[in-house]
C-alpha positions as a Markdown table, in Angstrom:
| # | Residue | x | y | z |
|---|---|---|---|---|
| 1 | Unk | -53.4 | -21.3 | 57.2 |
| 2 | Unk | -51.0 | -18.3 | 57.0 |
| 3 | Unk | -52.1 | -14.8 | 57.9 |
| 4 | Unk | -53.2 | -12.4 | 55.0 |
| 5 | Unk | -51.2 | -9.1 | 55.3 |
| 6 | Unk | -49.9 | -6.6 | 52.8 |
| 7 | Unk | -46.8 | -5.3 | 55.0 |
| 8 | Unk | -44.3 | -6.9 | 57.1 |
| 9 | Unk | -45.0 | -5.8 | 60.9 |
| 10 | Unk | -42.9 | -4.8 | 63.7 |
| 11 | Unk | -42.9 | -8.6 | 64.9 |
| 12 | Unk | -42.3 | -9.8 | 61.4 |
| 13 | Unk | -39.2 | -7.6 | 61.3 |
| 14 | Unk | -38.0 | -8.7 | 65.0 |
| 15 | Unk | -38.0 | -12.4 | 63.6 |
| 16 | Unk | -36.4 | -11.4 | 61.0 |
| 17 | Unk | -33.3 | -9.4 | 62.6 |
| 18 | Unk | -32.9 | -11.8 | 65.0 |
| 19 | Unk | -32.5 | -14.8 | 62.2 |
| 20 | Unk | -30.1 | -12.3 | 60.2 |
| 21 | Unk | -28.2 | -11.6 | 63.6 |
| 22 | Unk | -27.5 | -15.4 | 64.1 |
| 23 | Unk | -26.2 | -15.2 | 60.8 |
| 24 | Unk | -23.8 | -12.5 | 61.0 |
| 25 | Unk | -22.7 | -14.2 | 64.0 |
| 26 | Unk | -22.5 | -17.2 | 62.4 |
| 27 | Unk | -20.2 | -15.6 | 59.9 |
| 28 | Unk | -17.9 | -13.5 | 62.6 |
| 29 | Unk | -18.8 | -10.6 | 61.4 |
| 30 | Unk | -20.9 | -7.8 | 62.7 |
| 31 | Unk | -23.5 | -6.3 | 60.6 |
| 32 | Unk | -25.9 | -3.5 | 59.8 |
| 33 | Unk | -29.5 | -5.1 | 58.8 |
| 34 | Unk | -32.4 | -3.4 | 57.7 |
| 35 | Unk | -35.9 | -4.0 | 57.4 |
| 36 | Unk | -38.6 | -1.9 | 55.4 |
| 37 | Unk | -42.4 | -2.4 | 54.8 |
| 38 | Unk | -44.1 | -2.5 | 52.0 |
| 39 | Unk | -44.1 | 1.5 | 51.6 |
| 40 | Unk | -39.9 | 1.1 | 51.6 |
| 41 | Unk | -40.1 | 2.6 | 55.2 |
| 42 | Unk | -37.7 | 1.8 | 57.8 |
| 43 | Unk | -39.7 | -1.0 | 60.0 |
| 44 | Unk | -36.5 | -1.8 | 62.1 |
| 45 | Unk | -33.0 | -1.6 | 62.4 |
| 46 | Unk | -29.8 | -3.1 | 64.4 |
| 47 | Unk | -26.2 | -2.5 | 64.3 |
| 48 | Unk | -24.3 | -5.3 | 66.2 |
| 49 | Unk | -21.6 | -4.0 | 68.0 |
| 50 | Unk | -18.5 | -3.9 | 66.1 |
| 51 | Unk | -20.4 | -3.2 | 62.8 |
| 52 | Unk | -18.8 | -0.6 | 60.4 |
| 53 | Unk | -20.5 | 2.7 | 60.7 |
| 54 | Unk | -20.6 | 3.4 | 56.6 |
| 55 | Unk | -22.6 | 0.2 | 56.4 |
| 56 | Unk | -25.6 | 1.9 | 58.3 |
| 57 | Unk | -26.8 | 3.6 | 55.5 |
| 58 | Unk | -25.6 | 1.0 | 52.8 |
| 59 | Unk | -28.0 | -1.3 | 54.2 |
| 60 | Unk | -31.0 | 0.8 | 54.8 |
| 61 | Unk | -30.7 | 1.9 | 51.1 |
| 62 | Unk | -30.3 | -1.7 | 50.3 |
| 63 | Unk | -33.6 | -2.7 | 51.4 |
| 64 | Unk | -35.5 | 0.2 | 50.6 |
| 65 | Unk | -34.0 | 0.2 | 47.1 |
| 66 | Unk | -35.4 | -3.6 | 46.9 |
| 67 | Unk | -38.9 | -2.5 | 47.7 |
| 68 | Unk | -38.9 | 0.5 | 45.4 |
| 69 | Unk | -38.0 | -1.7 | 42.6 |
| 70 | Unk | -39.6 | -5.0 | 43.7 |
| 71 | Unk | -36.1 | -6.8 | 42.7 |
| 72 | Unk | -32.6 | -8.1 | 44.4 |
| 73 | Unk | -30.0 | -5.5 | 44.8 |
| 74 | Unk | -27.8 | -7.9 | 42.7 |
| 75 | Unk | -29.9 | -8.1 | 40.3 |
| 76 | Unk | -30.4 | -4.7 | 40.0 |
| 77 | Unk | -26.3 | -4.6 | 39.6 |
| 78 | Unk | -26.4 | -6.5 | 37.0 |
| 79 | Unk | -29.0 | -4.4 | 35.0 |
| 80 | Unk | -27.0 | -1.0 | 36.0 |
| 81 | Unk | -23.8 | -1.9 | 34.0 |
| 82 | Unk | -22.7 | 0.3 | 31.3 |
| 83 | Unk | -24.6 | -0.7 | 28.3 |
| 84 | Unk | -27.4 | -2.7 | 30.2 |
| 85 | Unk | -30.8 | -1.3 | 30.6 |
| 86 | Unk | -30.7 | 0.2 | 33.7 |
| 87 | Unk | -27.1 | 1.9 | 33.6 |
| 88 | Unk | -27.3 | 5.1 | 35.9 |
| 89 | Unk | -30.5 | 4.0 | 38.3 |
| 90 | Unk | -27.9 | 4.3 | 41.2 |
| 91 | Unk | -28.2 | 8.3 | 40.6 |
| 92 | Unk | -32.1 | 8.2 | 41.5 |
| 93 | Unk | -33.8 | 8.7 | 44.1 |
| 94 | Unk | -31.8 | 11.6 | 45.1 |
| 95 | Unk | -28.8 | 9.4 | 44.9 |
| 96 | Unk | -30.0 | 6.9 | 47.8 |
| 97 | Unk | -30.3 | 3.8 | 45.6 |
| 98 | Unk | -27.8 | 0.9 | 46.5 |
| 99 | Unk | -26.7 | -1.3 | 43.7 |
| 100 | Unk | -25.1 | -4.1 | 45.3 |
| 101 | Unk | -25.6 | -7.1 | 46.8 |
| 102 | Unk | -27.7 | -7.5 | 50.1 |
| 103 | Unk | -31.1 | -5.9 | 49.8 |
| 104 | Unk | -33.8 | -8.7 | 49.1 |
| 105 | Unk | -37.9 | -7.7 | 48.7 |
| 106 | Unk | -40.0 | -10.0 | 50.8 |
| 107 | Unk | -42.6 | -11.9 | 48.7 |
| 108 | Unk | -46.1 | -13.2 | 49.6 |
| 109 | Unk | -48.3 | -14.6 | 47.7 |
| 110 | Unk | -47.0 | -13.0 | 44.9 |
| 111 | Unk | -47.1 | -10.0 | 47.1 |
| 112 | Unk | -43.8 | -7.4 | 47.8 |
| 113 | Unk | -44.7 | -6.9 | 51.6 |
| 114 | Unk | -41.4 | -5.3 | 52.5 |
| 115 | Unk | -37.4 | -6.4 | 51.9 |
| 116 | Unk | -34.1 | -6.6 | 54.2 |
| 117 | Unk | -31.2 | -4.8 | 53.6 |
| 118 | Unk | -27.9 | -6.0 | 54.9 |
| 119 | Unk | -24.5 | -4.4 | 55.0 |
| 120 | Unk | -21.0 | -5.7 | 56.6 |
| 121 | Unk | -19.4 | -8.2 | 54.5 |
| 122 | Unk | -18.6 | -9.3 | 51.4 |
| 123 | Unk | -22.0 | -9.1 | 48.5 |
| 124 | Unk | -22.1 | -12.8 | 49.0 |
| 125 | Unk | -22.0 | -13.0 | 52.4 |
| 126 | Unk | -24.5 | -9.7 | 52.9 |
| 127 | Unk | -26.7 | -11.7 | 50.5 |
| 128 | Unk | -26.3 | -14.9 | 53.0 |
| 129 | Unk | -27.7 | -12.8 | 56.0 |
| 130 | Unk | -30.8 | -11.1 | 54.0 |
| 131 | Unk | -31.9 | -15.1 | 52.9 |
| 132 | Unk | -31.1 | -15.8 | 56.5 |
| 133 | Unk | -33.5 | -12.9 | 57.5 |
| 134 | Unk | -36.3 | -13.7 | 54.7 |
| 135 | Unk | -36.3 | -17.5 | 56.0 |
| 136 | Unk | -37.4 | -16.6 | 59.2 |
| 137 | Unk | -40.5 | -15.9 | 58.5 |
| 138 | Unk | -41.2 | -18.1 | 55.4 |
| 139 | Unk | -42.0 | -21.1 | 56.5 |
| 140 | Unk | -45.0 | -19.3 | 58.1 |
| 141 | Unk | -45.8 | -17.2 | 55.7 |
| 142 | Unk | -45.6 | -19.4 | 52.2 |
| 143 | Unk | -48.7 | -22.0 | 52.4 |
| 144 | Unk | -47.3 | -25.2 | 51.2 |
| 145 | Unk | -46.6 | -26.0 | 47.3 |
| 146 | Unk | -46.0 | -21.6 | 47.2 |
| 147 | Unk | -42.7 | -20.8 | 45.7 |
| 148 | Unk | -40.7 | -19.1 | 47.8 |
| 149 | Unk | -38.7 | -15.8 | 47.5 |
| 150 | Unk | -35.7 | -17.7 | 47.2 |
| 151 | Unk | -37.2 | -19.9 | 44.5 |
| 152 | Unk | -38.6 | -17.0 | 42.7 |
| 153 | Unk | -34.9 | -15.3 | 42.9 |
| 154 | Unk | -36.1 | -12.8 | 45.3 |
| 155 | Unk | -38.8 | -11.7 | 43.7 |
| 156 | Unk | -37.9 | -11.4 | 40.4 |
């Protein structure tokens, strides 16, 4: 039986970078990654060596811009086009929303307990390493027959 929680933990987040890392690594690229509980606070953070420096904050505010609004970063891109409903959300939160792809809320249970913000490569590839992350700890997390956040397209 999986645990009941409300917030990723420190060891959740570990398992988490470390899957993400293996990623990045996987990819050749070295990356910025981010994880936030479910109060959109900075849990953990690494920056491989190598990894851009303007990609630190890029993927913090990925992942807390996930939790805030309990969707994908890329889906949140799509809504902020001119002309879609949510044209100019990039401006709040005193400008520290990231619209792009690579910031992912965690689900459980139906349950936002934090998200993963990554930041290095391209939106496809930064998406790549946050699943990476998020896998990590689902297949401990989601009791069998529960959709996953992947399923669910990252919470939404």
């Amino acid at each position: 039986m999986p645990r009941p929680f409300n917030s990723l933990t420190l060891d959740d987040a570990k398992q988490m970078l470390a899957a993400a890392e293996a990623k990045a690594t996987s990819l050749g690229i070295a990356y910025n990654i981010a994880v936030v509980d479910s109060g959109a606070h900075l849990l953990a953070f690494v920056r491989q060596d190598g990894a851009l420096i303007g990609s630190i904050d890029l993927a913090i505010g990925k992942a807390m811009t996930a939790r805030l609004f309990d969707k994908s970063t890329a889906v949140l891109s799509e809504l902020a086009q001119p002309g879609k409903p949510l044209f100019g959300i990039d401006r709040g939160n005193a400008g520290k929303v990231v619209i792009f792809g690579g910031g992912v809320p965690v689900v459980v249970d139906d349950r936002v307990v934090g998200a993963v913000g990554t930041s290095a490569g391209t939106v496809e590839q930064d998406i790549a390493v946050a699943d990476a992350a998020i896998a990590a700890i689902e297949s401990w997390t989601q009791p069998s027959g529960t959709q996953s956040s992947k399923e669910s397209d990252h919470g939404v």
